[in-house]
C-alpha positions, 0 to 999 in steps of 0.5 A, a space after each residue: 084338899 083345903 085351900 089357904 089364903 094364899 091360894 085364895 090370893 093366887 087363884 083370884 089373881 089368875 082369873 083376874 078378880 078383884 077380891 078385897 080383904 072382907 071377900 077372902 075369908 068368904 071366898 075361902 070358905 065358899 071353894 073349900 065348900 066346893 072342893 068338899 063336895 067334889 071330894 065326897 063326889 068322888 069317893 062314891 063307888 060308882 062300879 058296875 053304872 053304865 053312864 047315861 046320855 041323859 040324866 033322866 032317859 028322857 027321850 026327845 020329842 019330835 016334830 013331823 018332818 013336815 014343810 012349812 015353808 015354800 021355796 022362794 030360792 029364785 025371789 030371793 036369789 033374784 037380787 044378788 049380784 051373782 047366782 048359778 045353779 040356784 048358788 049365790 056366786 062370791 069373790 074369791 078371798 082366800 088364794 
């Protein structure tokens, strides 16, 4: 699928660019670059391949769940208006 001028036209006027006259020709040029890659893309026969999570199967690393911070809930709680149960105490907003 080839794009025209118009379409160009049409496409940049949705997405609200401002293209001028030099830019169109480039700008046609550069989606119908695009959309042939897609089409070529598309036409790979990709029966019988499993999708990966993870283009490369690389597995993550993880850190050790380990604490690195000590509780300090009652010093911060200590300065708001409202606290119960270790919880900060709101005013209702929505009814």
């Amino acid at each position: 699928m080839a794009l025209e001028r118009c379409d160009v036209e049409k496409i940049a006027h949705l997405a609200r660019l401002g293209l001028d006259e030099a830019e169109l020709p480039r700008t046609t040029d550069a989606l119908n670059s695009i959309l042939g890659l897609v089409d070529q893309m598309q036409s790979v026969d990709t029966d019988g391949i499993e999708p990966l999570a993870h283009p490369l199967e690389a597995s993550q690393r993880l850190r050790a769940d380990q604490v690195t911070e000590h509780n300090q809930r009652d010093r911060y709680q200590a300065v708001a208006p409202a606290t119960e149960n270790g919880l900060y105490l709101v005013p209702k907003v929505i009814e």
